[in-house]
C-alpha positions in Angstrom: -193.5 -33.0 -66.5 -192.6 -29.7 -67.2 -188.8 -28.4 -67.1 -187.6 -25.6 -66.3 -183.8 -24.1 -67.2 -181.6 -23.1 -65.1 -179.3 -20.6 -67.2 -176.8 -20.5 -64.3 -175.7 -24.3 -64.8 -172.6 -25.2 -65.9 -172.6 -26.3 -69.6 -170.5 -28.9 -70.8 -170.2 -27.7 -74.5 -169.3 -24.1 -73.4 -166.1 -25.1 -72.2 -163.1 -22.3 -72.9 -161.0 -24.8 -75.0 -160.4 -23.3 -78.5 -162.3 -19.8 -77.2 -160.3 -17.7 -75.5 -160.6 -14.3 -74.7 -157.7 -12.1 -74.0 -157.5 -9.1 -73.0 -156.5 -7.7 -76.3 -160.0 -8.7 -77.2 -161.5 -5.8 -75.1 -161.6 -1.8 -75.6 -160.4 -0.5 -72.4 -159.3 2.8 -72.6 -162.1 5.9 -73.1 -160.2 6.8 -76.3 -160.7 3.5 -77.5 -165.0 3.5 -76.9 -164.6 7.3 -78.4 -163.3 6.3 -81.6 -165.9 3.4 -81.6 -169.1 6.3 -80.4 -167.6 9.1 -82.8 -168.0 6.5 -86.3 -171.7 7.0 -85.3 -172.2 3.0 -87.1 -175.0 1.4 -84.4 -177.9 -1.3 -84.8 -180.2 -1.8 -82.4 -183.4 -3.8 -81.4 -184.9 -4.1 -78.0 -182.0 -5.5 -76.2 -179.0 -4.4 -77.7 -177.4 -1.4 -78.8 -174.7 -2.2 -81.2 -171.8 0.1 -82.1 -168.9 -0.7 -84.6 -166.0 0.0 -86.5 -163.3 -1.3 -88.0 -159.6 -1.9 -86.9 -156.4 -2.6 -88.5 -155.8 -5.6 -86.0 -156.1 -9.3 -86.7 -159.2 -9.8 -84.4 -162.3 -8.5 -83.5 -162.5 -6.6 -80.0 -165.9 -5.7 -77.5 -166.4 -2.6 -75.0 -169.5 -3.3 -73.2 -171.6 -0.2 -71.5 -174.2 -1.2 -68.8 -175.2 1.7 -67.2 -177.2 2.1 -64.4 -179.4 4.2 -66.0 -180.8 0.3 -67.0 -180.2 -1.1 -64.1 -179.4 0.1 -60.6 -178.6 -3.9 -59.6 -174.9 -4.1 -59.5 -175.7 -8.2 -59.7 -177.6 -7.9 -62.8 -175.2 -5.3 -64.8 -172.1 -7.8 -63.9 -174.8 -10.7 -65.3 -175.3 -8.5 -68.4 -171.5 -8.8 -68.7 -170.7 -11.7 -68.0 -173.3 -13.2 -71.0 -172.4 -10.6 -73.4 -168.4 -11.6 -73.1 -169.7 -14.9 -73.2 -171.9 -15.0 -76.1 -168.8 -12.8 -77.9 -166.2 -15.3 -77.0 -168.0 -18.2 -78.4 -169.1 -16.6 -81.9 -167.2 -14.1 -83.0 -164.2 -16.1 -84.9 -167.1 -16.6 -87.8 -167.4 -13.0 -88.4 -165.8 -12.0 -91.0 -163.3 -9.1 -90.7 -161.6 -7.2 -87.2 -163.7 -4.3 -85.8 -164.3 -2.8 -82.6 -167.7 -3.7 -81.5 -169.6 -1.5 -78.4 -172.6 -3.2 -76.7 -174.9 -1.4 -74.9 -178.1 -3.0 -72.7 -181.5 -1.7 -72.9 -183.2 -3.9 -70.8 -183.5 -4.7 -67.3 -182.7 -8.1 -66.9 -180.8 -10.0 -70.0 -182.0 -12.5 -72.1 -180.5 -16.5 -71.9 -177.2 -17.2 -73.7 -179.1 -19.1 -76.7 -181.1 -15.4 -76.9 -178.6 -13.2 -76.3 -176.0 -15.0 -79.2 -178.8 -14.9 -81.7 -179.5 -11.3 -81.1 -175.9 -10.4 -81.2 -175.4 -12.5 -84.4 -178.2 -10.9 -85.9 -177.1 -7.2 -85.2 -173.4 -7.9 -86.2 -174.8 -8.8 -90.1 -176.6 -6.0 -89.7 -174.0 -3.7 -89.0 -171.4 -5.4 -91.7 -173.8 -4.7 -93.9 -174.4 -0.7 -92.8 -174.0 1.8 -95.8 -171.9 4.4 -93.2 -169.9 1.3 -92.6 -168.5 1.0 -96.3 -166.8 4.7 -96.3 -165.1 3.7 -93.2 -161.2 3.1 -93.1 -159.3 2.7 -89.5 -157.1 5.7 -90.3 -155.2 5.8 -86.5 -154.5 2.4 -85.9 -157.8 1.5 -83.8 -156.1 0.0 -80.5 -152.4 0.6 -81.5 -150.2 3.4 -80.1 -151.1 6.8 -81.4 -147.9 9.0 -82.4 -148.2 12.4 -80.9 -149.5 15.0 -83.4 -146.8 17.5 -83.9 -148.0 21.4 -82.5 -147.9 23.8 -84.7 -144.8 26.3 -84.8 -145.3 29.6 -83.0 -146.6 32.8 -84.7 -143.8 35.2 -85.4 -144.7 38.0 -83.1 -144.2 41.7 -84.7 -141.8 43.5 -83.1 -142.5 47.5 -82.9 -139.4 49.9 -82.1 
């Protein structure tokens, strides 16, 4: 007899215990996703869209973009999300280093977990291993406060008699 899966099932060996994703995990702000966009670091297959960069934090953190330019399904683009947070909260303590990750769908509907985990394993080695990646250094902090950038002093204005 042939089974089929039901992705939407509760699975007893993804349970939260020892995987936790806080809120400090995730790019919120728009200055946060700039920095990430303006590196211009991305891997890609038919899926994803990966961006990255690194941070001076201790952990890794993910912005997700799900536009509906790929979907128009409000159900689907919260299903997108819901599987990429998941599929980031369960694997990404084994990669190595702290960057800021952005994940952006291509496809209508999304792959299963097991999918979706392998193809986001296999762009993050791909984008550690990026030669853009190597001349990178997190020069304002990534995620911490930025100080204000002093303005410049006014022009002396010539005064005429």
């Amino acid at each position: 007899m042939d089974e089929t899966v039901n992705h939407d099932r509760h699975d007893p060996l993804l349970e939260k215990q020892g995987y936790p994703f806080t809120k400090a995990m995730r790019l919120c702000k728009g200055a946060e996703f700039q920095r990430v966009f303006s590196q211009k670091t991305s891997v890609s297959d038919k899926t994803l869209v990966l961006y990255l960069r690194s941070n001076s934090l201790s952990h890794h953190r993910i912005g997700l973009c799900i536009s509906k330019k790929v979907t128009k399904n409000a159900p689907n683009r919260s299903r997108w999300k819901r599987l990429l947070r998941e599929a980031f909260r369960l694997d990404h303590k084994s990669w190595p280093g702290s960057f800021d990750f952005v994940l952006l769908a291509r496809t209508l509907l999304p792959p299963a977990l097991p999918e979706l985990r392998q193809t986001l394993l296999r762009l993050v080695k791909r984008g550690l291993n990026h030669p853009q990646l190597e001349q990178q250094t997190p020069r304002d902090g990534a995620g911490e406060k930025n100080t204000p950038t002093p303005k410049p002093a006014p022009k002396p204005t010539r005064d005429t008699p």
